[in-house]
Residue, then its C-alpha position, 0 to 999 in steps of 0.5 A: x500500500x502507497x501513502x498520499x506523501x509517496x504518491x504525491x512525490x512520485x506523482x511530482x518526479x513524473x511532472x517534473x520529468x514530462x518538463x524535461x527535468x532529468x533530475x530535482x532538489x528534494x529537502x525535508x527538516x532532519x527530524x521529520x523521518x516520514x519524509x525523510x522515508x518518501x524520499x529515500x523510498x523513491x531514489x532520493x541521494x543525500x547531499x547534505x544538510x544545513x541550517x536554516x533561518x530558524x536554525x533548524x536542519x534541513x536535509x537536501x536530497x537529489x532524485x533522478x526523474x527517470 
């Protein structure tokens, strides 16, 4: 069984590869390990993290569209 956050992302990488994007930036915060989940599940490489205004860590992943 496939969750909304999964199909929704899975839904998005299908989009952005029909617009010719062979590749797209994903970030989640650290602690959210739901997404976290979702975006290793479909293929999402680590980059890495960082801090952000509110100083909380947000994590950026790279996944192929194809």
């Amino acid at each position: 069984m496939m969750g909304y956050g999964t199909k929704i992302l899975e839904l998005g990488l299908i989009e952005a590869n029909k617009i010719g994007l062979k590749e797209v930036l994903v970030t989640c915060d650290d602690d959210n390990h739901a997404s976290r989940r979702i975006i290793e599940k479909l293929g999402g490489v680590f980059i890495k993290s960082m801090n952000d205004d509110s100083s909380k860590t947000v994590l950026q992943y790279r996944i192929k569209t194809t």
